[in-house]
C-alpha positions in Angstrom: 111.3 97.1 148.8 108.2 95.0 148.1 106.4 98.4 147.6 108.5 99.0 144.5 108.4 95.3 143.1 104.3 95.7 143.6 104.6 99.1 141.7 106.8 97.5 139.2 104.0 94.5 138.5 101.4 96.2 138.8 103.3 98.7 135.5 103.9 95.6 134.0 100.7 93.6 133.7 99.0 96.9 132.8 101.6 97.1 129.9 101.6 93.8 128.7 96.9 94.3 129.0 97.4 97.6 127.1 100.1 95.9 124.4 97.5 92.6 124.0 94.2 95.3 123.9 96.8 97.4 120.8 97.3 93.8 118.8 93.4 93.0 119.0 92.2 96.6 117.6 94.7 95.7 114.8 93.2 92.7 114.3 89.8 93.8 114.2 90.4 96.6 112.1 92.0 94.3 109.4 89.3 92.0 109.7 86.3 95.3 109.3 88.5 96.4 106.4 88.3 92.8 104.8 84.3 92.9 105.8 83.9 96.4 103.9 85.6 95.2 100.7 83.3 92.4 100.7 80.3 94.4 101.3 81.2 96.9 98.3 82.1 93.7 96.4 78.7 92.5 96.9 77.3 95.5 96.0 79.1 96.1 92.4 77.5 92.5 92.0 74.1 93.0 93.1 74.6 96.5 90.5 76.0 94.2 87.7 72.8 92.3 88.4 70.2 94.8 88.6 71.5 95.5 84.9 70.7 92.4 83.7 67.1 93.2 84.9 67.4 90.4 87.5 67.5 89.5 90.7 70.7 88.5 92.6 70.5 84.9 93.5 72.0 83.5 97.3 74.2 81.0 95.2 75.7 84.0 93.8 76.3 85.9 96.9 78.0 83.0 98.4 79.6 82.4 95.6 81.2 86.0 95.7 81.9 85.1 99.6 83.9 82.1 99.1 85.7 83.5 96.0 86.4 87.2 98.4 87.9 84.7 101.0 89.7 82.8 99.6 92.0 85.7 97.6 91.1 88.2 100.2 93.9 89.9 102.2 94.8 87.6 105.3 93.4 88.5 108.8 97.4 88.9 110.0 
């Protein structure tokens, strides 16, 4: 009987591993979609910039940072 109850435990923390390894790779993969949409936000602005004939300024790009997080999609 304690064979089966082992088998059973063992089933069930390798569940409940594989079920919390699912929700972090769905977590990450939201957060590297968010990361991409900055980066190609970044880069339309470093274009708009290189129009102007000049170069993008680090206020800008942290600007363009805090502005992307703070209307960006949530991490959830």
């Amino acid at each position: 009987m304690q064979k089966h109850q082992d088998a059973i435990d063992e089933y069930l923390a390798k569940r409940k591993e594989r079920i919390e390894t699912e929700r972090e790779n769905r977590r990450l993969e939201a957060k590297n979609a968010r990361l991409r949409e900055l980066i190609k936000t970044l880069k339309l602005h470093a274009v708009r910039c290189d129009a102007d004939e000049r170069a993008i300024q680090p206020y800008e790009i942290i600007d363009v940072i805090n502005e992307f997080m703070e209307v960006g999609p949530s991490d959830n």
